[in-house]
Phi, psi and omega in degrees: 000316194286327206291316178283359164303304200300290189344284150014272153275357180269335167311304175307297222278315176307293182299325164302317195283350146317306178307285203313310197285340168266006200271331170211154192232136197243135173238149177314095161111335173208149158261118196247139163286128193223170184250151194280008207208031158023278169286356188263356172296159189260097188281140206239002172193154196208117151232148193256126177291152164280162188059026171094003170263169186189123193257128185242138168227153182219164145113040205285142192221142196206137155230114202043245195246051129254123160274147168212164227211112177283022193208141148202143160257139174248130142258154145220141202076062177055022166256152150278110214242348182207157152213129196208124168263016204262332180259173170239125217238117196255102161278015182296338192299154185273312208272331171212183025288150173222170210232109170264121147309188136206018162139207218251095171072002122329164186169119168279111181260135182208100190272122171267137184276139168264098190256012179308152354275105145210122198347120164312152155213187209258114158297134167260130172238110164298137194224105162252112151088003172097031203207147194281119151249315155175194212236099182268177178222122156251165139301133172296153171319143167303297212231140165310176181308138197227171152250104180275339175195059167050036191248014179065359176242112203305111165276062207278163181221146156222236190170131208272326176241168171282149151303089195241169202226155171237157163089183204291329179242007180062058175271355203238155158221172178306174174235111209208065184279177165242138152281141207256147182221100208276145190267130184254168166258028137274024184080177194305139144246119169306119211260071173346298207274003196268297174327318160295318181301319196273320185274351167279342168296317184286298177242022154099021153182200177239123167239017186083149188311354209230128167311127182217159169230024173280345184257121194256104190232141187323152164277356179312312199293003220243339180268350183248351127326300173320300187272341171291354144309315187283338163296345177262310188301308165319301160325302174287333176113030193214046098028000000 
């Protein structure tokens, strides 16, 4: 009797601990929670992509005129290569999801996130070889793609946050640069001196690539952010 308790419980344990282990799916740099039956969401909308990709979302939400979507799927050549119910995923955008080559059977997918209240920002997912390596977060785009500092080469830029202001007179703001992302034919890359080059204009030095409110920088830097965003927007035609 007892010896067939022990069975029992060593069963039991073997599958929760099966469950847990289909419960996520892991990327280099982020872990995304997926769901473990796929095939049983209802997909309520599908776009089809370059290079042989294809985005399916269920899990549908409507607020006005925002659709917004708890399920997302990639295939690509009619395989499944990412699933993820953890986000709530908004495809409305004219710029994406969108597919950056990156070289010979490579490929970048790049999905926008509904983060309120707080900035959407972008999942980048790498697709080598028709298989997930792994998963980033950019900022969303200002604008499509530009030649941002003549170098003949298509630039996207963004930025990581809402902008907030501080002090008696709301004298202080965030450190909120943007980042330049130059298109390669390895995919996307940051384009280190354009980045530095532009936020030290805009706030009288470089603190680095990541959003901070540890840095008390005058707001004035919030007019000249201002015009180097329009000056991106002038570039790309979307004025």
């Amino acid at each position: 009797m007892k010896t067939g308790l022990v069975v029992l419980v060593l069963a039991a344990s073997l599958l929760t601990a099966y469950g847990r282990a289909t419960d996520k799916g892991e990327g280099n740099g982020m872990q995304i929670a997926a769901t473990t039956d796929t095939a049983a969401v209802p997909i309520q909308q599908t776009i089809n992509l370059s290079n042989g990709f294809r985005l399916e979302l269920g899990h549908e939400t409507v607020y006005a005129s925002l659709k917004l979507y708890g399920f997302a799927r990639l295939r690509h050549n009619g395989q499944q290569v990412y699933a993820d119910s953890s986000n709530e995923y908004e495809p409305q955008s004219s710029l994406y999801p969108l597919v950056v080559p990156a070289g010979d059977n490579d490929a970048e997918v790049l999905i926008e996130v509904n983060d309120r209240p707080n900035k959407n920002y972008l999942l980048q997912l790498f697709v080598s070889n028709g298989r997930l390596t792994k998963v980033e977060k950019l900022p969303t785009f200002i604008a499509p793609a530009a030649d941002l500092n003549g170098d003949g080469t298509l630039e996207y830029a963004g930025f990581w946050a809402f902008n907030e202001t501080w002090g008696e007179e709301k004298e202080y703001t965030d450190y909120n640069p943007i980042i330049y992302y130059s298109i390669t034919p390895k995919g996307l890359k940051v384009n280190s001196d354009l980045t530095r080059k532009q936020n030290d204009a805009i706030f009288g030095f470089f603190h680095g690539f990541e959003y901070s409110q540890q840095i008390d920088i005058p707001a004035s830097a919030l007019k000249k952010q201002a015009e180097e965003i329009e000056r991106i927007r002038s570039a790309a035609g979307t004025r």
